[in-house]
N, C-alpha and C positions, 0 to 999 in steps of 0.2 A: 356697280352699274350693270346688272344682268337683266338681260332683255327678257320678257317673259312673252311678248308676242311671237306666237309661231306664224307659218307662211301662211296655211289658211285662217289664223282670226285676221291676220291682219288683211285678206281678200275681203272677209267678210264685215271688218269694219269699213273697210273703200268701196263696199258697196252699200253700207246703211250709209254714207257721205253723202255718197251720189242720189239715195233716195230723199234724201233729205234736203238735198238741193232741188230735186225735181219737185217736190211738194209747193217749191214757195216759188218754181220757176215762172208762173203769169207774171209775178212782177216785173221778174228778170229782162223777160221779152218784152214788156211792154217799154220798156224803157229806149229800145232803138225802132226807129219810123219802118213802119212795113204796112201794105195793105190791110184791112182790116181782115177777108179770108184766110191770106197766111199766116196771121199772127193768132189766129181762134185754132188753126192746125196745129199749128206749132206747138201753144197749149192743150188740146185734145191728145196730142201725140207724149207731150211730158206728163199729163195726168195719167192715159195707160200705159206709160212703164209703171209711175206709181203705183198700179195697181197690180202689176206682173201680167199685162195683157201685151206682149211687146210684136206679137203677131199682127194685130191693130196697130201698134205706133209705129211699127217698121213702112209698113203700108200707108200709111199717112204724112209719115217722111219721106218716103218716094215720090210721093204728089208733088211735093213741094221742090226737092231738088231735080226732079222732071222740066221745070219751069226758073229756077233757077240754081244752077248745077252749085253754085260756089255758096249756098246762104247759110255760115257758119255756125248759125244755130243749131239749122237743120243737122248737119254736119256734128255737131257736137253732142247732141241727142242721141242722132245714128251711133255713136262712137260707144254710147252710154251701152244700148242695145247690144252692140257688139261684145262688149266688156263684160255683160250682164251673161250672154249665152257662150262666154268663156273662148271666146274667137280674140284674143287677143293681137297678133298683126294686124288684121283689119281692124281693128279699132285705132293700135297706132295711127295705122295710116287715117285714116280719118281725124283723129286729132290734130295730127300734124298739117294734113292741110287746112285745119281750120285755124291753125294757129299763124301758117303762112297770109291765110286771108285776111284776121284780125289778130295782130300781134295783143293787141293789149283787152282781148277779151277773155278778165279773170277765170271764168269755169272751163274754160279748153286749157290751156295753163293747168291751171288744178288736177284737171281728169288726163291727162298725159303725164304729169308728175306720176299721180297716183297710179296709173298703170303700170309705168316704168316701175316703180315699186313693189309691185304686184310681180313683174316678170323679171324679179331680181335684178335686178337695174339700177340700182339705187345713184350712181353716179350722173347715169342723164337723166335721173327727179330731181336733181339737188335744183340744176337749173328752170326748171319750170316750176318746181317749188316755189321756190326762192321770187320770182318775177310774177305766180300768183299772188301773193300776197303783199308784194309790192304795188302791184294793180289794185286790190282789193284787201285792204289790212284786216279786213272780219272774217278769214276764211279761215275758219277753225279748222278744217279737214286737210288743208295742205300746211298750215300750222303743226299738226298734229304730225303729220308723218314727217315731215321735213326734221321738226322733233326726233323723231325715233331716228331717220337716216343718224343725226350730226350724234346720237347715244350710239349709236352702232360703232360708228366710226374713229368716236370718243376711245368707247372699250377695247377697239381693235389698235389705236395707236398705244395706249396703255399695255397692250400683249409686247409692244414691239419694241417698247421702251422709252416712248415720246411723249413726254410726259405732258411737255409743252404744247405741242401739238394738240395731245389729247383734251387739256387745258381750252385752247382756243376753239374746240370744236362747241365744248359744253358752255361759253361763254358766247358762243351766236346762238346755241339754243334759251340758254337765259332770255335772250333778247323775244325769241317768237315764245317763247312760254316763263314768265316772270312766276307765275303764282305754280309753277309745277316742283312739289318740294323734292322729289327724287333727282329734277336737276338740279336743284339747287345744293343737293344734301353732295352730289356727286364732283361737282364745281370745288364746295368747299373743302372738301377732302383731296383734290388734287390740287389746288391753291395752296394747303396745310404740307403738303407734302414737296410741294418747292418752296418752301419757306416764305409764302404771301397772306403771311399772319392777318391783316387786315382785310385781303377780301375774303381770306376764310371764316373768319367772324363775321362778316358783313351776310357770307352765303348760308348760315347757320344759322344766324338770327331769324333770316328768311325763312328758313327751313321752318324752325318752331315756332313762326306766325301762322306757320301753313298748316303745321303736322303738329298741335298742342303735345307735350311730353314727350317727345322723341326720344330715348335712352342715347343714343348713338349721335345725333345733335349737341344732346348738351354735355358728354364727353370730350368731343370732339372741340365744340367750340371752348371746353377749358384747356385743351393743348393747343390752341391759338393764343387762347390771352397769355398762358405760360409761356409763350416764343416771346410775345413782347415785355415779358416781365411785371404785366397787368397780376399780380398773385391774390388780390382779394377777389380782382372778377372772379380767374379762375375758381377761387376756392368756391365759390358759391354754384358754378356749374357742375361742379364735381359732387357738391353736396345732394342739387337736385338727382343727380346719376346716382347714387346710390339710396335716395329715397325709392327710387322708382328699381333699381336691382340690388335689393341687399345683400344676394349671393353672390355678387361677382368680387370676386380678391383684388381686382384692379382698380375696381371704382375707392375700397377707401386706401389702397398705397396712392394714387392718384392727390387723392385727398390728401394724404398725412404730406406728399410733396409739397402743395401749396401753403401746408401749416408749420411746415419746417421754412420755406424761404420768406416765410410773414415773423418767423422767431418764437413761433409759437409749438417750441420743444413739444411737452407736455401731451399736448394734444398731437403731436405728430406722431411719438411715440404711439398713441393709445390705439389710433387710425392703424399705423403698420402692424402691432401686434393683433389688430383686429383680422387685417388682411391674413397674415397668419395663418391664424385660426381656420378660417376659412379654406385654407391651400396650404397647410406645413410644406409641402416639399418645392416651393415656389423659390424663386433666388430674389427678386428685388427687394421686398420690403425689408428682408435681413441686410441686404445691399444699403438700404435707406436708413436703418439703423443705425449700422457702423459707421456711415457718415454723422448720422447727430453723434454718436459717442465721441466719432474722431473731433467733429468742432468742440464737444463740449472739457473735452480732455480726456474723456475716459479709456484712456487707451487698451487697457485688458479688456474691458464688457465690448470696443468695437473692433478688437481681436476676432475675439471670439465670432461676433456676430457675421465679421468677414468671410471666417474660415469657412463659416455654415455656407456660406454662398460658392465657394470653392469645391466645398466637396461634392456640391451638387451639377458645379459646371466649372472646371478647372482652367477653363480658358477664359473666364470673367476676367476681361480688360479691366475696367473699372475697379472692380473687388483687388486685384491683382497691384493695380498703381495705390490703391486706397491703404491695403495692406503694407505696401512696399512705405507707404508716409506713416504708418505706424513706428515700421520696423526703425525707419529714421528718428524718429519723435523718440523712441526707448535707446537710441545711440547703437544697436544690433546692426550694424553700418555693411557685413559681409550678405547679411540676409536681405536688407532693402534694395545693395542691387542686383541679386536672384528676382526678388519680386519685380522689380521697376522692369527690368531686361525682359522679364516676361512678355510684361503691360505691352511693353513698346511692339513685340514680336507681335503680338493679339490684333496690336493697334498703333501706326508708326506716328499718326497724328495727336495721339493726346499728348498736349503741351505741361500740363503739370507734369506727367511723367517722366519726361524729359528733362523737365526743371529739377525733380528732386534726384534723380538720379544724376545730374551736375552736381547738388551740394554734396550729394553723399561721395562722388568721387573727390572732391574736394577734401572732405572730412577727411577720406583714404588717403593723400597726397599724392592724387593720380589727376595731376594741373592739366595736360594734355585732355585727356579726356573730358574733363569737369569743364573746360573750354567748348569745347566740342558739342555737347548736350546741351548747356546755356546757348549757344550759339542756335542751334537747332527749335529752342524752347524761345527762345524769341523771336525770331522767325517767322514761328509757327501763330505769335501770342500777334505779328505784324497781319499774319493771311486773317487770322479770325477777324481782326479791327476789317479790314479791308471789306473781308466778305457782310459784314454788317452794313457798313456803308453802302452796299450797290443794294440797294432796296429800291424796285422797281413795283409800279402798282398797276391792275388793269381796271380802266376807267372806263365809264359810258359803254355798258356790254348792251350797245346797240343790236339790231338784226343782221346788219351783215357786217358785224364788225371781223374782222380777221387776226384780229391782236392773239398774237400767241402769248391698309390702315393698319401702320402698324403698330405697336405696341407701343406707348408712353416710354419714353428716354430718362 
């Protein structure tokens, strides 16, 4: 989620807003009862900002608020000029009283939002953002920034560690910006990263209705379906992701995962040793290996394939318990629990390890202990059920709703 607007595009996009709002402003005005001389002023005075004559529209605004001090258009015009020749406080204020005058007149709203933004402010835009376009839902320009604040904000609770937060931020801007795939792509990834399998798929699909071919979309949304155990969807996002990078190592161990939990050895194999190829001195796809040798029995070839992963990274939890179920499976009962004892130090939560490292005390005739470990290893096998269960989803990512990448596992 990296913001690529600096402070002056984004001045200079809040002020083609603003130009753009003056171009269509006759309508604007004509829409509230005013004599017919001040409402042709008031149009003369927004056509030459339009045209960067604002020494004429300033003066033409003065006519008007001469004769009636409060007339918020005029007011909000004035505030325009202000903002245009970089006088910022007097434009506030001018906003602000035109907002006291007519609470629910969308472009004073908008253009105080957008100031505030402009003068780093982002916390007192959120609110006039926000009540712009509840006024008036077509206002792309305070859509637009109100957008960038809740990304900002997004990325900054993401620094801080709130993930959830950060979550709920990007899920009010879904709401002001549906067809924007960077939110969308940014949602899904931090949905994917608290374990909310289903709206991250939901935000990814988005994503590549928006952004055809996205490499990073349709990875992403295969480590969604793989949370839910979906392993053909999966397989086929994975398959697009390495159509589209053939060089990337991850895309087909990625792949050979999904062809191993569909039982499709053969091919899972073919995937990892491809990955391989691509990256020898990478640890998972030898990791992913040794697991097909270990289910399939092969216990020397997912030895072997294990140790590859060790010597490259001697603290592989994984590799470590996997080996230690080897060492078990060959009855080498003193070496699996050096290995398991590892695993557990790497990682106190993995429940297999725990489990086998019970039988193997048991094997040892060390009952204490083999109590001990089974004890712990179900337990452990109680939290996972549990933590499956509290599957929580966020619904109707309204506008002001408030509902609160790393490597494949």
């Amino acid at each position: 989620m990296t913001r690529s607007c600096t402070v002056s595009g984004l001045r200079n996009q809040i002020l083609w807003f603003v130009i753009v709002l003056l171009s269509a402003s006759p309508i604007c005005l004509a829409q509230t009862p005013s004599p017919d001389s001040q409402k042709s002023i008031l149009q003369d005075a927004a056509e030459a900002i339009a045209a960067g004559k604002l020494e004429q529209a300033e003066s033409e605004l003065q006519s008007v608020l001469r004769s009636t001090p409060d007339d918020f258009r005029a007011l909000d015009l004035l505030g325009v000029i202000r903002t245009l020749q970089h006088r910022e406080p007097q434009a506030e204020e001018l906003f602000s009283r035109e907002v006291q005058k007519n609470p629910n007149f969308a472009p004073g709203r908008a253009h105080l939002g957008l100031l505030y933004l402009q003068m780093g402010r982002p916390q007192e835009a959120l609110p006039q953002l926000r009540e712009a376009i509840r006024i008036d839902p077509s206002r792309s320009d305070a859509a637009g920034a109100l957008v960038h604040i809740l990304q900002d904000q997004s990325q900054t609770a993401v620094d801080a560690g709130d993930f959830g937060k950060a979550l709920a931020l990007l899920n009010e801007a879904r709401g002001y910006a549906p067809d924007n795939a960077d939110v969308q792509f940014g949602f899904g990834v931090l949905a994917l990263r608290l374990s909310l399998q289903q709206d991250a798929i939901e935000a990814f699909q988005k994503t590549l209705q928006l952004r055809k071919n996205d490499p990073l979309a349709f990875y992403n949304l295969g480590r969604a379906f793989m949370g839910l155990s979906k392993f053909e969807d999966a397989r086929q996002q994975f398959a697009e992701y390495v159509k589209i990078r053939p060089g990337d190592p991850s895309g087909y161990c990625a792949l050979g995962m999904t062809l191993a939990a569909l039982e499709r050895s053969d091919e899972a194999r073919a995937e990892f040793k491809r990955s391989i190829e691509l990256a020898p001195t990478q640890t998972e796809s030898y990791y992913r290996l040794g697991l097909l040798e270990l289910q399939s029995g092969e216990l020397e070839a997912a030895s072997q394939h294990l140790r590859q992963v060790l010597d490259r990274e001697p603290t592989h939890g994984p590799a470590l318990a996997a080996l230690g179920k080897v060492a078990f499976e060959q009855k080498h009962y003193t070496e699996a629990v050096l290995l398991l004892q590892q695993a557990i130090v790497t990682d106190s939560t993995m429940r297999e390890a725990h489990y086998y490292l019970g039988l193997t005390f048991a094997r040892l005739g060390r009952k204490p202990e083999s109590e001990e470990q089974l004890e712990i290893a179900t337990r452990l096998e109680h939290d996972e059920a549990e933590q499956r269960r509290i599957v929580w989803r966020i619904s109707d990512p309204g506008p002001l709703s408030t509902q609160g990448v790393s490597s494949h596992k």
